[in-house]
N, C-alpha and C positions, 0 to 999 in steps of 0.2 A: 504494500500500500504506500509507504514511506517513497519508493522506489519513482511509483506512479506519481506521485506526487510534483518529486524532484523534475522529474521529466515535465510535467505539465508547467512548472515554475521555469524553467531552462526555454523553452519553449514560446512561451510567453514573453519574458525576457528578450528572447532573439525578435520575435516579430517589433515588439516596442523598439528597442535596436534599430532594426531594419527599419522601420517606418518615421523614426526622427531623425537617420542618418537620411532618407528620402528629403523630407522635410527641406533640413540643410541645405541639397545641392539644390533643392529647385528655390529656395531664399537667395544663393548665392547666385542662381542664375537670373534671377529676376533683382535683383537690385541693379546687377549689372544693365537690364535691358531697360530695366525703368531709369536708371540714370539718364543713359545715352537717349532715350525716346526722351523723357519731360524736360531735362535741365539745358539744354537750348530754347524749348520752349521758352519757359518763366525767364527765362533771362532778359529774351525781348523786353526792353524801354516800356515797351506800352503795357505790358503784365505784369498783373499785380499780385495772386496769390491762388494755388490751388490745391486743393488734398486727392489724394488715390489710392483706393483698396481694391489689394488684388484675394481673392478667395481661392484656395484650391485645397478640396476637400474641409479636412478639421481646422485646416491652417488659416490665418487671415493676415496678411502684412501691409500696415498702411504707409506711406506715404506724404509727405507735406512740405510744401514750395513754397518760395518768396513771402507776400508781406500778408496780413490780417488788413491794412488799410496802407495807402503808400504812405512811405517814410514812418512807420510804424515802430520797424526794425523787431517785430513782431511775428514770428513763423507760428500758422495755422497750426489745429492739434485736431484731433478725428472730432473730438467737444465740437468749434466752432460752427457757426451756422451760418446754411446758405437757402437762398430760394432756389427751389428746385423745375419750376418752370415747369413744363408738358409732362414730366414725368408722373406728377400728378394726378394725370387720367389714370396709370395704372389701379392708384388708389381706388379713383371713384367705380372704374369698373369692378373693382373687386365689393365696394360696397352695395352696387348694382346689382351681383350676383347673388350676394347674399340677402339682397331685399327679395330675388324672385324666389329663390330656396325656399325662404319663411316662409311666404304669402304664397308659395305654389303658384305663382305666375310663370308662363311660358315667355322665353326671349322674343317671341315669335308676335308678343302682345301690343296692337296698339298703341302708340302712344296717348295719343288722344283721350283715350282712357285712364290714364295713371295723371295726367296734368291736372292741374285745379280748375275748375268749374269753368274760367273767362277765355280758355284756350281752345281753340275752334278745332275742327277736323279737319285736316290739310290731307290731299291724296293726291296723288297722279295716276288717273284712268282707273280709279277705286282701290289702287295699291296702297293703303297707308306707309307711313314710316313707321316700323318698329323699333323696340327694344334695342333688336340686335341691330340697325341701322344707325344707329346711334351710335355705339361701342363699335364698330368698328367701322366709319366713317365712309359709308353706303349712303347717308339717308336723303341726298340730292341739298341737304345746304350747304349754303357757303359758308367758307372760314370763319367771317364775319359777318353779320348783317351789314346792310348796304347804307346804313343810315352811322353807323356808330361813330365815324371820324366826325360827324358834327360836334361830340358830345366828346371828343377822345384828342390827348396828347402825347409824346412820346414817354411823357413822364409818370403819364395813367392814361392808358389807352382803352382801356375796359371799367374800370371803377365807379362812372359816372352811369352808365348804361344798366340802368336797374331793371329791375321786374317788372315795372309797368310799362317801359320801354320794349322788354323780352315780347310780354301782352302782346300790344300791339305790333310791334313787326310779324310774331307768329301768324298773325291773325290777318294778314294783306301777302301772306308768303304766297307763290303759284309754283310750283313744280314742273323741272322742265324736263323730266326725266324719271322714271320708274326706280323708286327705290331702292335699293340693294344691289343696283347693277353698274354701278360705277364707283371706285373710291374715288373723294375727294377731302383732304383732311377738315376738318372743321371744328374749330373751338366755341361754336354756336353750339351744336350738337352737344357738345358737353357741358356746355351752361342748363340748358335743356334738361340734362340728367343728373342734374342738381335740381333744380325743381319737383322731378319726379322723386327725387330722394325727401326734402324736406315733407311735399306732399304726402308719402304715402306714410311716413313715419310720427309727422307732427313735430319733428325735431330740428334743431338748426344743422347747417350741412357742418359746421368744427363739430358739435354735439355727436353726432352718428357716426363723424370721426375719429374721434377720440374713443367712443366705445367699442367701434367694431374692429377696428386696426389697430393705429396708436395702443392700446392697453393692452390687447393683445400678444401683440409682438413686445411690449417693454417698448417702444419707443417714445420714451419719457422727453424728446431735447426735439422732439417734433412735435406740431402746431401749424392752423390755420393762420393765428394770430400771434408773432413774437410776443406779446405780454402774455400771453399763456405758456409760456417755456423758462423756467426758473435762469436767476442772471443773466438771461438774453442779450442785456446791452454790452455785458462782458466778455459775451462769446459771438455777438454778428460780423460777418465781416463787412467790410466798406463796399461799394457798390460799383462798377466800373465800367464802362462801354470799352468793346472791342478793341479801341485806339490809345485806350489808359484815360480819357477823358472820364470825368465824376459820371457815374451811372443814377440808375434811380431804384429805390424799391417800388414795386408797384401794388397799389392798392387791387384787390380782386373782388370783392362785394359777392356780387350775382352770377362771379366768375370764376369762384374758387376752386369748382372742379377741373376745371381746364388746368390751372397751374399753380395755383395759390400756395401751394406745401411749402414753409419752412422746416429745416433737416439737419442735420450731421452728420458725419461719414459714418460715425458710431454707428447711429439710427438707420443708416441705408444701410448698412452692412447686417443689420438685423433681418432687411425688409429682405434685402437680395437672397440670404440663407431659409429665409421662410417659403423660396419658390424652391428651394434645391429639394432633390427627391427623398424622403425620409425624414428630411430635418424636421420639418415644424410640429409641436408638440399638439397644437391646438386641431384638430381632424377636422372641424367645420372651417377653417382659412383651407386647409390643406384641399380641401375639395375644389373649395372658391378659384385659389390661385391654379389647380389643375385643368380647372375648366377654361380660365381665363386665356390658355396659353394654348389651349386649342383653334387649329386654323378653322376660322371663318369664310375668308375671301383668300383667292389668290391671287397674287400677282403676275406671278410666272410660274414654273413647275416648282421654282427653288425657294422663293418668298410669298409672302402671304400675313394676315393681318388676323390676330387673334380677337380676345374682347382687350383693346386699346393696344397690347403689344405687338409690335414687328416681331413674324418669326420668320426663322430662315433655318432653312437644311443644307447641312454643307458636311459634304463628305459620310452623311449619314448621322451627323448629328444634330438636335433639337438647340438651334439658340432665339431669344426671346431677347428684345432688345426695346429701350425709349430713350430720347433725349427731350432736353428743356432749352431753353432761352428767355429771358427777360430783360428788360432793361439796364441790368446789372449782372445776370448769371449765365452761368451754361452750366447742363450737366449731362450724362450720361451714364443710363445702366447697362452691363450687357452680361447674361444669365448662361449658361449651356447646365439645363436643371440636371438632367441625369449622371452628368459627369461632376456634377458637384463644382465647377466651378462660375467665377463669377470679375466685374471690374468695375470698379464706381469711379468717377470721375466728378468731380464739384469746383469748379472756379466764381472766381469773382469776377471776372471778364465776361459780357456780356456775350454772346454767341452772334449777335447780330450786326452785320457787317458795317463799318462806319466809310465814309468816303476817303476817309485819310489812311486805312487804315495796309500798313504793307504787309502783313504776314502771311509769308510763303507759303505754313504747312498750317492749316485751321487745326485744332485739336483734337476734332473730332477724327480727321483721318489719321493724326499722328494717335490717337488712342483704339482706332480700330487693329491698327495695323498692329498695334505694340501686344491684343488680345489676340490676332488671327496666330502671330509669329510667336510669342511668347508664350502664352495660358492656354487658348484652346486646346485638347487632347488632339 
């Protein structure tokens, strides 16, 4: 028995062994590739500050560049926070899913139904827009409503454009095309499903986020609203357009599904390991986030659109991808669930192009590249 023992302890032993000298080489490899991929970036003049977590399996090794605000002299910590921009939708679709779970509603459901009483039935040739039309950006609107730059500046472009504004635009929209048979992205569409969230809940849309997510996963340093996130002013970072010019935070109001999440690398690094296969403890998210990554539409044979995520097979593997932009941020997630790994990206450099602005390699290709060649299996 003793014998047996020894051996099962010897055994044990060597795989822990084996598995943190693992560990090791791909740290060693990856600090090396993340050096050479981000630190020309941030160097640029016009950049100011960014963090990055790479996941691969149990392991998570973060990352953190240039300033918290310029001239700071202040290097970001996984704590700090940022807006998170479009990545957002991920969120609300997952709160989406889990409103039809409960209430047994079909994706397949009218909108028109689930809206508050003043919002009218819009169809094209009796095709309504659904659920699923919405989530994954079929449902024939536009990006924006066609009215919203009256009311809109670069500094809040959405904020001002409340509910009663939603009202009536819904309500004079005409469809020039059959639902569900063309993507077009649209951050209307998910203002939309924030409506059908407070609606059918009675709750405000931080409220239903906070309970069904955020608490969740422990994501205590995320928030609709910075003053809901304990020393926030101690941990945001400063706000910056593309060129290094002062950025803005942007107010979200009636918008916040679209991109409103403020976050942390901590907090993303949470969220990214809750899509990874086995991980998540909670079985009703685990459902939520399996369905959501399910292809909806296709693009091409190789890409295609889940509930809010980009997926893509490549080489035979499942990856699940979003990025953000706002007047002050860029970020990007990129997921391969069953391989357990993952790559978060969060700056303070705005994503959105400025007329001055020279930089050769956008981040976003220098960060895909750094996940194709470096992380993915």
């Amino acid at each position: 028995m003793k014998k047996i023992l020894f051996t099962l302890v010897t055994i044990t032993l060597a795989i822990s062994s084996c598995t943190l000298e693992e560990e090791n080489i791909f740290k060693f490899k990856i600090d090396l590739a993340a050096k050479e991929a981000f630190t020309p970036y941030i160097k640029q003049e016009s950049k100011i500050g960014l963090s990055v977590a790479v996941i691969n399996g149990d392991q998570t090794i973060f990352y953190n560049y240039g300033e918290t605000k310029r001239g700071s002299k202040i290097t970001p910590t996984e704590n700090s926070l940022y807006e998170i921009g479009s990545i957002s939708k991920t969120f609300t679709a997952a709160m989406v899913t889990q409103l039809l779970l409960e209430k047994g509603i079909t994706v397949h459901t009218a909108v028109s139904t689930l809206l508050p009483a003043t919002f009218s039935q819009i169809s094209y040739k009796e095709r309504e827009i659904t659920v699923e039309d919405l989530l994954n950006h079929t449902s024939g609107l536009p990006n924006f409503p066609a009215d919203y730059l009256n009311y809109s500046h670069f500094s809040n472009p959405v904020g001002n454009y409340d509910k009663q504004k939603l009202t009536e635009y819904w309500n004079q929209i005409i469809l020039t095309r059959a639902p569900g048979t063309v993507y077009e992205y649209s951050n209307l569409g998910y203002a939309i499903l924030q409506l059908i969230i407070t609606e059918q809940t009675g709750l405000s849309f931080a409220n239903v986020m906070q309970k069904n997510i955020f608490q969740p996963l422990e994501m205590y340093a995320s928030a609709m609203e910075l003053n809901e996130i304990s020393n926030a002013d101690d941990k945001k970072m400063g706000a910056y357009l593309s060129d290094g010019r002062k950025g803005f935070y942007w107010r979200w109001n009636q918008w916040q599904s679209s991109g409103g999440i403020y976050s942390s690398l901590k907090d993303m690094e949470k969220y990214a390991r809750a899509h990874i296969h086995f991980y998540n403890r909670d079985n009703r998210l685990e459902e939520v986030f399996r369905i959501n990554r399910t292809l909806t539409f296709k693009h091409s044979e190789t890409n295609g659109i889940g509930r809010a995520w980009n997926t893509t097979t490549n080489n035979g593997h499942e990856i699940i991808s979003h990025n953000g932009t706002t007047g002050g941020f860029y970020s990007l997630i990129i997921i391969e669930p069953l391989e357990e790994k993952a790559l978060i990206i969060l700056s303070n450099n705005s994503g959105l192009p400025a007329s001055d602005d020279t930089t050769t390699n956008t981040l976003e290709e220098i960060s895909i590249e750094f996940f194709m060649n470096h992380i993915q299996s």
